[in-house]
C-alpha positions in Angstrom: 64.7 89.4 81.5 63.4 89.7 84.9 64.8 91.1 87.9 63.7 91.5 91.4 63.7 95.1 93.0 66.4 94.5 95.4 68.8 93.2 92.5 68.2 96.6 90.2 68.2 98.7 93.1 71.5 97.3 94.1 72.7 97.4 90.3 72.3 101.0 90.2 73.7 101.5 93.5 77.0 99.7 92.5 77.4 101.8 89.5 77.3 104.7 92.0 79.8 103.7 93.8 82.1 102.7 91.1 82.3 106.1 90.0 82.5 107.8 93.4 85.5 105.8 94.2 87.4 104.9 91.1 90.8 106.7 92.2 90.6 105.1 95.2 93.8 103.1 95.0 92.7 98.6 95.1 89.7 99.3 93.7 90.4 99.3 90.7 94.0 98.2 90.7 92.7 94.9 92.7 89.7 94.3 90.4 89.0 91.2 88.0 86.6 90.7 84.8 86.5 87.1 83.8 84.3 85.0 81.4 83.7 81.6 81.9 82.1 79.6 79.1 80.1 76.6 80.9 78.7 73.8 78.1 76.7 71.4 79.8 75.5 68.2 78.2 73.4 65.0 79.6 71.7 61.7 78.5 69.7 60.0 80.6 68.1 56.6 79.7 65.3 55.2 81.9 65.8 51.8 83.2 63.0 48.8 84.4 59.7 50.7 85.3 61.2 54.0 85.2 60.1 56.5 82.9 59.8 60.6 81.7 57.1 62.3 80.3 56.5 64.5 77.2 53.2 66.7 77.2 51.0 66.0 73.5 47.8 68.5 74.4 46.7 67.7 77.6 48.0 64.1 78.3 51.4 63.1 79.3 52.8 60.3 77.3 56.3 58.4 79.1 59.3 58.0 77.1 62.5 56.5 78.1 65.0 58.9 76.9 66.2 62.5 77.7 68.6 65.1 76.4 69.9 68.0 77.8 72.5 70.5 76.3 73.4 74.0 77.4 75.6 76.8 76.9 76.2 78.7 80.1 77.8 81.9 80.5 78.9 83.7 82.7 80.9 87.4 83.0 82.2 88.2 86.5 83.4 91.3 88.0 85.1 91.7 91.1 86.8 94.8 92.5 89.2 94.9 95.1 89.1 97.0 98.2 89.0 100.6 98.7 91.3 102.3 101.4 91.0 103.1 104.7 89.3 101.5 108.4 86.2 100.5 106.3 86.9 99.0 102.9 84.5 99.0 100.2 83.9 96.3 97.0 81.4 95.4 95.0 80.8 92.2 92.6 78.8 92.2 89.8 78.2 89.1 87.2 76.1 88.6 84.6 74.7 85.0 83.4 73.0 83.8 80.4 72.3 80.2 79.1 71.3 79.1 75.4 69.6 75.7 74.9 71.2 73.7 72.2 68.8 70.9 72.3 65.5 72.2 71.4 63.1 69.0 71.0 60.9 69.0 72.6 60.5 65.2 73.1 64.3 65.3 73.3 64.1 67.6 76.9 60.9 65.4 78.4 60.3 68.0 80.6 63.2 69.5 81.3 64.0 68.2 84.6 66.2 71.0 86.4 68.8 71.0 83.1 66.7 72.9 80.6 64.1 75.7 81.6 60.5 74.8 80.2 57.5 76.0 79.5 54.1 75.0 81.2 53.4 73.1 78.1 57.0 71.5 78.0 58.7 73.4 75.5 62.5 74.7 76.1 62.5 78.1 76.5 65.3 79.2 73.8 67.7 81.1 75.9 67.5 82.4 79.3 69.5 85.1 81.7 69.7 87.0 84.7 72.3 88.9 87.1 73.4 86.1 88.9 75.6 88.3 91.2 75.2 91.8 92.5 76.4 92.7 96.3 78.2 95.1 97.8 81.1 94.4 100.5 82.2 96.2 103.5 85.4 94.8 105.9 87.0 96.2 109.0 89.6 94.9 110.7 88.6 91.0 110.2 84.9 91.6 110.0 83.1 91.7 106.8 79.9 91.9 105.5 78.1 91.2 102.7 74.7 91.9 101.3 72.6 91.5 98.0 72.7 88.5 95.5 75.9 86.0 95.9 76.3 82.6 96.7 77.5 80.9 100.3 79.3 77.9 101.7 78.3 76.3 104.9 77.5 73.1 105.9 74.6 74.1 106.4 73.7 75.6 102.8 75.3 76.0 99.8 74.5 75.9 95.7 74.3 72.9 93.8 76.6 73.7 91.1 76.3 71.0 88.7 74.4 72.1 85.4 75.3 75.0 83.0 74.8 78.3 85.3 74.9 77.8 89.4 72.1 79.3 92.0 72.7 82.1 94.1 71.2 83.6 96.7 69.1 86.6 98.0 70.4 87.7 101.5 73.1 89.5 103.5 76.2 88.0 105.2 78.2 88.6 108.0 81.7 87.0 108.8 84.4 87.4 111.4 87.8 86.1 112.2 88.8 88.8 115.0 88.1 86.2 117.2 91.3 84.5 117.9 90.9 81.0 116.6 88.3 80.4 115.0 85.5 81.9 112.3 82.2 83.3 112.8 79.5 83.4 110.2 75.9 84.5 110.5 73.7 84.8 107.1 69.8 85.7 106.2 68.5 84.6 102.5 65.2 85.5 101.4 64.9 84.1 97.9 67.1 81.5 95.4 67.8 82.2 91.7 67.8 78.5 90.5 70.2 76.9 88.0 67.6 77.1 85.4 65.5 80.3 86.3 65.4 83.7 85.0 64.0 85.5 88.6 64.3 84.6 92.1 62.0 82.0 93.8 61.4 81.7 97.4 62.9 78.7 98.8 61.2 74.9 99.3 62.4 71.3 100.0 63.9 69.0 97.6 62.5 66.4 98.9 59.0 67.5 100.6 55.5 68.8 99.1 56.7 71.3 96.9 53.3 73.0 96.9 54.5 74.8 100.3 57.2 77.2 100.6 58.8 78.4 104.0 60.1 81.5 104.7 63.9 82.7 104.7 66.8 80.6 105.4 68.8 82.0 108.6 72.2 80.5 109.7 74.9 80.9 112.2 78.0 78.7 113.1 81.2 78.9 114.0 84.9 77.3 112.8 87.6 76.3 114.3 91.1 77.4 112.2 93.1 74.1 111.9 94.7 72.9 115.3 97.2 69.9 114.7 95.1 69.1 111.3 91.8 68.8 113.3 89.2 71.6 112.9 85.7 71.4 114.3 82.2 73.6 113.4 79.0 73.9 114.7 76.0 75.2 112.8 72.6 76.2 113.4 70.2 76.7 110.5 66.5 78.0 110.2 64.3 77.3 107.4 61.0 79.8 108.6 58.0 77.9 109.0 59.5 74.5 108.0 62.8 73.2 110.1 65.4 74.0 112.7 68.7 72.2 112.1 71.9 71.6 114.2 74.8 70.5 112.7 78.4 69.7 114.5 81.0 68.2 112.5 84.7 67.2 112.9 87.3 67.0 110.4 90.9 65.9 110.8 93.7 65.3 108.4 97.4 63.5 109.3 99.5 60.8 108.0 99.9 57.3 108.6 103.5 56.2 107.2 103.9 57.6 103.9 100.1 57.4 103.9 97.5 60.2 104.1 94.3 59.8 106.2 91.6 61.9 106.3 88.6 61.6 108.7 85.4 63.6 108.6 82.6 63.1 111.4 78.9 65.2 110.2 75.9 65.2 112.6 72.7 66.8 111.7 69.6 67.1 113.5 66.3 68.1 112.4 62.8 69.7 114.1 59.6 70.9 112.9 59.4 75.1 113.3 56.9 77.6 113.8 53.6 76.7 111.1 55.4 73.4 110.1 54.7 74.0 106.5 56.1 70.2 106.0 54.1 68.9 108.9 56.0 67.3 112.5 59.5 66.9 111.6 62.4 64.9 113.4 65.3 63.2 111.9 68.9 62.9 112.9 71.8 61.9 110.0 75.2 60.7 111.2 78.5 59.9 108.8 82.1 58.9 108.9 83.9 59.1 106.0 88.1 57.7 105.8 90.3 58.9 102.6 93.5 57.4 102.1 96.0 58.9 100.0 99.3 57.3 98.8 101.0 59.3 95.9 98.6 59.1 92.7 96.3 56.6 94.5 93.2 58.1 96.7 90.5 55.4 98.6 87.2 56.8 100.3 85.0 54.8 101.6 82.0 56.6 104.4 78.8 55.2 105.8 75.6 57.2 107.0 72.4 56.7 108.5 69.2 58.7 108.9 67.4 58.4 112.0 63.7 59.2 111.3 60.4 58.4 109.4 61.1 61.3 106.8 63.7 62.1 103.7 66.7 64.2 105.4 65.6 67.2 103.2 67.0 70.1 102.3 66.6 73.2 100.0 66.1 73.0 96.3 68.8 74.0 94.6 71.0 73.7 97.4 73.6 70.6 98.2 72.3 69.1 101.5 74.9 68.5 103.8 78.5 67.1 104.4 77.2 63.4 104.2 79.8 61.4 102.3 77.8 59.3 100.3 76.5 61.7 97.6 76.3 61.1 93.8 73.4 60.8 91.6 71.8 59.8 95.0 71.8 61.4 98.0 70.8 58.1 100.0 68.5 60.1 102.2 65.4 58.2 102.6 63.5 57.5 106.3 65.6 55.0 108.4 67.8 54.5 105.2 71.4 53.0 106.1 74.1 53.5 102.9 77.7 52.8 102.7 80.6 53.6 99.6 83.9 53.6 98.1 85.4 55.5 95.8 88.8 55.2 94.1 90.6 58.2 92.9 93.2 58.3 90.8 96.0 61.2 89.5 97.4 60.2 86.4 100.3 63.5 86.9 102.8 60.7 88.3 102.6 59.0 84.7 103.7 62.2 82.4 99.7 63.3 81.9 99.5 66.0 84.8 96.0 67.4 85.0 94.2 64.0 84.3 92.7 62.3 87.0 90.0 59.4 87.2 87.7 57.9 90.0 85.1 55.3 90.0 83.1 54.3 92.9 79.8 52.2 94.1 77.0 52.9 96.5 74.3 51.3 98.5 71.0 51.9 100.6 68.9 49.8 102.5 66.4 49.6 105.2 64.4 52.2 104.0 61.4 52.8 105.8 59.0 55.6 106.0 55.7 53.0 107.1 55.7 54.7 110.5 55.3 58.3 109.0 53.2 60.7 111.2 54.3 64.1 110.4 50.7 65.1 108.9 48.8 64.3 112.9 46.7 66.9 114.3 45.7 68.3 111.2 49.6 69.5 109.7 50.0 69.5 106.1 51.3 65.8 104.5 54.7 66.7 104.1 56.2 63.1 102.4 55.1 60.7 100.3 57.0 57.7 102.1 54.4 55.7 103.5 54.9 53.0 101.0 58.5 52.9 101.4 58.9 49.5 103.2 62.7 47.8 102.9 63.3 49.9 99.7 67.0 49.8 98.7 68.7 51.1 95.9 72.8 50.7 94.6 75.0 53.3 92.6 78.1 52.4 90.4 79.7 55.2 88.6 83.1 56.6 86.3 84.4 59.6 85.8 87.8 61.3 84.2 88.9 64.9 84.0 91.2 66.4 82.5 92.6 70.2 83.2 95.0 72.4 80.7 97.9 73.2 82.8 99.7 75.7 80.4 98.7 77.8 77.5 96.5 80.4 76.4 93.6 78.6 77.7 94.7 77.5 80.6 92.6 76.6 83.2 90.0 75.0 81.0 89.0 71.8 82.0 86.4 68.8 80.4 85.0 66.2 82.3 82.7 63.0 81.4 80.8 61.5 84.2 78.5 58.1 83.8 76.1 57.4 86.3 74.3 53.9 86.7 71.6 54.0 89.3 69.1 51.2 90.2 66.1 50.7 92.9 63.6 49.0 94.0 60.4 49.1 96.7 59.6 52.5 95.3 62.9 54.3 96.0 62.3 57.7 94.6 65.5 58.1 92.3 64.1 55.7 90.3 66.5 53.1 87.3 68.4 55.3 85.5 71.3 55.5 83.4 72.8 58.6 82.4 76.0 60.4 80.7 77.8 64.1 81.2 80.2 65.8 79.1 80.8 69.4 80.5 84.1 71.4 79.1 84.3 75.0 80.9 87.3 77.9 79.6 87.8 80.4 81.9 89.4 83.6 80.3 90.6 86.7 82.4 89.8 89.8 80.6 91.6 91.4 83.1 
């Protein structure tokens, strides 16, 4: 098992400190060990001219299925604070993840479920410390450094397979301003959902064969003020993209109706070496929810204004755009709209069930008038053929939580995905299936 220098160093450190301050009284007294048992299984089926690929010596051959089944765990340990004007805490977890399906023709490559080999074999079993920082607060001001995740519209992990990413970095965030929240944060490398070490950070969507530098942000939120909060974020990708992002989010009634609103606005330029070439895109979206006793309606719409994808970090969820799924609906000059329907079967004698289903669409994607690669800059996106592509996105899903019992707290949910595009759209035709059941247990 690898581990970075930072991450051991750290370890060690931690294990100082747990010993130095053990009578301190909410250290201990405050601290938590859980276990959470993660089992994550997928199959995908590809659709019309869609296919993935298993390596047979030195040729890929396409196949049109894939399987994906893991067991994630993951042991957490989080200590409370010690006494006095600077508190001290430390978190610590451990992760591990065994592959269940180990076909190689079953996994076809992998994709970012399973961790393979350069050959395309699943590597048995995998693990890493996932989480190991050290805390320090005063007054309302803490801070925050070593491996832990973050959430900010600007960045945060993509938790959606066995383990979650986390992040290399330090953090610093303050309330001691009246009325709002501060946050600034530096990240240096990502520990993917299926990696063993940390990576440095690239774009989902770009050439992958270039990698910025570290991932700065700062912004600012507003506490709640008659259900309307606002934030404004600024994030730095070194060597690839500045982004901007303001946002506004407001929630109230109508009748005996709920309504939620939520206004995002991101904006995108090229920075220092512009590893992804000349960069700039805007992204604008207004999503509504409304919410009458089990029942819960979303519908949003979004745009990208630009001749590239609106990127973002691998292993990372992009942004606060409302129309999200198997899709991001991200392409160049791509317009989407959705609606979902929720709905919370606790009003009929089942609490802790709740269903949704929704549909998709993207059009009027266009990346024919891509430039970012003048004056010499690396070719960033392949989008040049994109020319009225469009795609559409249907999908089910149902959950179900334990509300009571020894194992409450455990949930399992199925998802099913039905994806189709055309003109090139890079998701591709796919079906596919989830089953994931987590159980949380608190050791103490």
């Amino acid at each position: 098992m690898k581990r970075r220098g930072l991450v051991s160093s750290l370890v060690l450190f931690v294990s100082g400190i747990q010993t130095v301050v053990a009578g301190e009284s909410g250290f201990i007294e405050d601290s938590r060990l859980t276990l959470k048992l993660r089992n994550f299984y997928a199959q995908q089926w590809a659709r019309r001219d869609s296919t993935f690929s298993v390596i047979k010596g030195d040729t890929k051959h396409p196949v049109d299925q894939r399987k994906s089944w893991v067991q994630g765990t993951m042991l957490d340990l989080r200590s409370g604070w010690t006494q006095g004007a600077v508190g001290l805490g430390v978190d610590v977890s451990l992760y591990g993840a065994a592959v269940l399906e180990r076909g190689k023709a079953q996994v076809a490559g992998g994709g970012d479920r399973v961790l393979v080999r350069n050959n395309g074999e699943p590597v048995d079993d995998w693990s890493d410390v996932g989480v190991a920082d050290l805390r320090l607060r005063a007054a309302g001001t803490q801070i925050k450094a070593g491996r832990f995740s973050i959430d900010t519209p600007v960045l945060r992990p993509k938790d959606n397979r066995a383990l979650p990413p986390t992040f290399d970095g330090a953090q610093l965030v303050t309330t001691d301003l009246p009325g709002m929240t501060i946050q600034a944060a530096w990240f240096e490398r990502v520990v993917g959902r299926t990696s063993s070490d940390a990576q440095r950070f690239v774009s989902t969507y770009g050439n992958r064969d270039y990698s910025g530098g570290g991932m700065a942000l700062a912004g600012v939120d507003s506490l709640p003020w008659h259900g309307m909060t606002a934030s404004l974020y600024f994030n730095r990708f070194e060597d690839v993209w500045d982004r901007w992002y303001a946002g506004l989010a407001h929630s109230g009634s109508l009748g005996s109706w709920g309504v939620g609103t939520r206004i995002a606005l991101y904006r995108t330029r090229d920075e220092g070496t512009r590893q992804l070439g000349y960069l700039e895109n805007s992204s604008a979206s207004l999503a509504e929810t409304f919410s009458h006793g089990p029942h819960q309606l979303s519908v949003g719409y979004q745009q990208v204004f630009g001749n590239e994808f609106y990127d973002y970090p691998q292993e990372t969820v992009g942004s606060y755009n409302p129309v999200q799924f198997y899709s991001d609906f991200n392409g160049p000059n791509e317009k989407a709209a959705m609606v979902k329907y929720a709905f919370n079967m606790a009003r009929y004698g089942v609490p802790g069930l709740t269903v949704a289903a929704w549909y998709a669409r993207g059009w009027d994607i266009d990346g024919t008038h891509y430039d970012s690669d003048r004056n010499g800059a690396h070719r960033g996106y392949a989008v040049r053929g994109l020319d009225d592509a469009r795609h559409w996105e249907s999908g089910l899903s149902a959950g179900y939580v334990l509300q009571s019992g020894v194992l409450k707290g455990s949930s399992l949910r199925t998802t099913w995905y039905h994806h189709r595009a055309s003109g090139g759209q890079v998701d591709g035709s796919y079906d596919e299936m989830r089953l994931v059941t987590t159980l949380p247990f608190e050791l103490f």
